[in-house]
N, C-alpha and C positions, 0 to 999 in steps of 0.2 A: 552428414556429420551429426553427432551425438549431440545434443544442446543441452549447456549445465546452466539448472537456474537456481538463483537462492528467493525463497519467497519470506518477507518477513510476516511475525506475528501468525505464524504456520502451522501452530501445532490443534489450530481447533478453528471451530465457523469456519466465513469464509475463506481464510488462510488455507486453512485445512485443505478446505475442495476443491481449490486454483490448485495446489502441491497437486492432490491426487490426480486432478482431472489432465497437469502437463506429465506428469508423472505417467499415467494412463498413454499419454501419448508418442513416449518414448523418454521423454525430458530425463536427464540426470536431474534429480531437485534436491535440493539440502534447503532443508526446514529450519530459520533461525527461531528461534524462541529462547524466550528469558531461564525457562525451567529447562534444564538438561536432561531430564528426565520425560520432561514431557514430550520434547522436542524428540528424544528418542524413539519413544513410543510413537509417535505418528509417524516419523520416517522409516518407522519397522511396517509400519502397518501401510505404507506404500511404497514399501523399498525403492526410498531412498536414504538420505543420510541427513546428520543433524549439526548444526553449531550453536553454541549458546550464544544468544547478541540480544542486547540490550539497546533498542534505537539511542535512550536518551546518553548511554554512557561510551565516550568515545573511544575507550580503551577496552571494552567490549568488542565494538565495533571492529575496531583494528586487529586485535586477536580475531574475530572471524573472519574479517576477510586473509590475513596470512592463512590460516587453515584451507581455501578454499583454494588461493594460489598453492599451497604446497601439496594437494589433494588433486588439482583438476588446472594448474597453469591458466588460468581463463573464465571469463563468465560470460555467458551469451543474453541472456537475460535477468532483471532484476525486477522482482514485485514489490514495491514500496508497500506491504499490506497493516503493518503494526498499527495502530490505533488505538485511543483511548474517547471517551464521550463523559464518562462521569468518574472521575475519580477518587479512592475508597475516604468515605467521608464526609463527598461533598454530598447536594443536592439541587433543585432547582433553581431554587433563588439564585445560589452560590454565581449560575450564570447567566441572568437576567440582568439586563446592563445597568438598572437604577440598586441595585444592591451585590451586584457582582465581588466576590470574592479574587482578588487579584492572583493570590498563589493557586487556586483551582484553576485561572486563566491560563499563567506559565508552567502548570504543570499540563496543562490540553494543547499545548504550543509546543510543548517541550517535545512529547513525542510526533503529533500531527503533521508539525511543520521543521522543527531544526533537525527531529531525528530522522527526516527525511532525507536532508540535506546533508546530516553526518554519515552515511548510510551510505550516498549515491557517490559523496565527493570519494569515499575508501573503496569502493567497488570502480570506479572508474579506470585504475589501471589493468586492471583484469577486463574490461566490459573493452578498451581500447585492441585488446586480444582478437577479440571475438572478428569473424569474417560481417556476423549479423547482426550486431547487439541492440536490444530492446530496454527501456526503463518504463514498467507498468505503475504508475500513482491510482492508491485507489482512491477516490474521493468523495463525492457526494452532492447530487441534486439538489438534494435539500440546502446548498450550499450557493446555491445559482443565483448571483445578484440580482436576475429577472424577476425568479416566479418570489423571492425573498422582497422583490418591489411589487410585488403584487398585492394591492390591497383587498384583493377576497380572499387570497390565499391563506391556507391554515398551516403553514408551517410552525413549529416551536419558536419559539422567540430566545435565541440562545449567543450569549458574548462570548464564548467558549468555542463549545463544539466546532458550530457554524461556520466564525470566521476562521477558524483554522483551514476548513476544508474548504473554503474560498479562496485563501491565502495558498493552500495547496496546489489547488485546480491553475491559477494566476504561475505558483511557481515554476508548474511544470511547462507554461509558454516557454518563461524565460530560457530554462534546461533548452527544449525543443530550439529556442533559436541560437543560443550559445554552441548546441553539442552539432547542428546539422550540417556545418563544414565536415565533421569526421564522420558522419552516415551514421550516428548512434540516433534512434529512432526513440522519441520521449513522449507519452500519453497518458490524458487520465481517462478513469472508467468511470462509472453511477454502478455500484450491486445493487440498488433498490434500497428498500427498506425490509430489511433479513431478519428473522428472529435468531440472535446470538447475543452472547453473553453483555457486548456492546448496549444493547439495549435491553435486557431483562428477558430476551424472548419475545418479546414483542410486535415483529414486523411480522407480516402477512406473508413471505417469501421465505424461502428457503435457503439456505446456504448454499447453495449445489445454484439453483438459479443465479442466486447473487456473483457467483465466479463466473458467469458465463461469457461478460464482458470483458474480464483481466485475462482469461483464458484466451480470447479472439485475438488480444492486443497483445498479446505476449506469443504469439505464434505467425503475427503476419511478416514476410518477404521482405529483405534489405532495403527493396525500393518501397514500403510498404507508407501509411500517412507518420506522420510529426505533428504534434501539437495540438491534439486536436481531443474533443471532452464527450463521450459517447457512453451509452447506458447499452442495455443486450435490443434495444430496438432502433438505437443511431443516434445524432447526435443531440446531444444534452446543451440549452441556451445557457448560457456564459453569466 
């Protein structure tokens, strides 16, 4: 059977190479992205197709998922990929937690964490469809309350970013044991440290590497894991 997936925050980085690479693989993919135009252009450029969706706006949200049921009756998988790390204006301080700017905080929550949730809760009647249905969270190591209690560790020291993708990683348990009476299979991934627009260019990795783990996790088998937090080398500490 043809598997329709919608990946968010799709139309560039690692969005982009999860789309291409399930796209690649046969996947029907629709590309959510904020810009319609851009979102075009990358779903032309993997043929697939596009809808405009905004995580953080719920009537965004809802206009695309109607689009996809009246398009394709069903979704078999969803990529939680949208993200934000610094938003236009702020800077480091902004979320360093002794000078922490509050609205930078709720604006890196807004999309990190709720528009996860507004996302998954609207795609759910469609994903209940599916024979296989998958929900991919992408998340972040750097986010791992271990190596983040590690005191040799050189992570960023960030009230922002960080906890959001902690609070992520955390929410996707809950999904995973909420959703696993109905066989909806919930996980997060680690893409590394990528150089994408997220970070300036900055990370050592690739965007193509970085999918390699939402790719795995969006293509394993009905009976396939639940709940569980892995990078492209296995699992990532909690």
């Amino acid at each position: 059977m043809n598997e329709i997936t919608l990946v968010t925050g799709a139309n560039k980085g690692i969005g982009r190479e999860i789309a291409g690479r399930l796209a690649a693989l046969g996947h029907t993919v629709v590309i959510g992205a904020r810009s319609a135009s851009a979102g075009e252009k990358a779903a032309a450029e993997i043929g697939g197709s596009s809808v405009v969706l905004d995580v953080t706006d719920p009537a965004s949200v809802a206009s695309a998922a109607s689009t996809i049921d009246a398009r394709h009756g069903r979704l078999d998988v969803l990529v939680n990929n949208a993200a934000v790390a610094m938003p236009p204006g702020s800077d480091l301080a902004s979320q360093r937690p002794s000078t922490a700017d509050l609205d930078v905080l709720r604006a890196i929550f807004e999309t990190n964490l709720f528009g996860v949730v507004t996302v998954t809760n609207a795609l759910l009647p469609l994903l209940r469809r599916s024979a296989a249905p998958r929900i991919v969270n992408v998340s972040s190591a750097g986010a791992s309350l271990a190596r983040n209690a590690d005191p040799a560790g050189e992570l960023p020291i960030s009230a922002g970013y960080t906890p959001s993708k902690t609070a992520l990683t955390s929410l996707t348990l809950q999904y995973a044991r909420d959703l696993r009476p109905e066989g909806i299979l919930v996980n997060a991934v680690c893409p590394g440290h990528c150089a994408t627009d997220l970070n300036h260019h900055s990370g050592p990795r690739t965007p193509a590497q970085g999918a390699e783990s939402a790719v795995r996790m969006a293509t394993i088998p009905k009976d396939g894991p639940t709940g569980t937090f892995v990078d492209d080398e296995g699992p990532v500490p909690w």
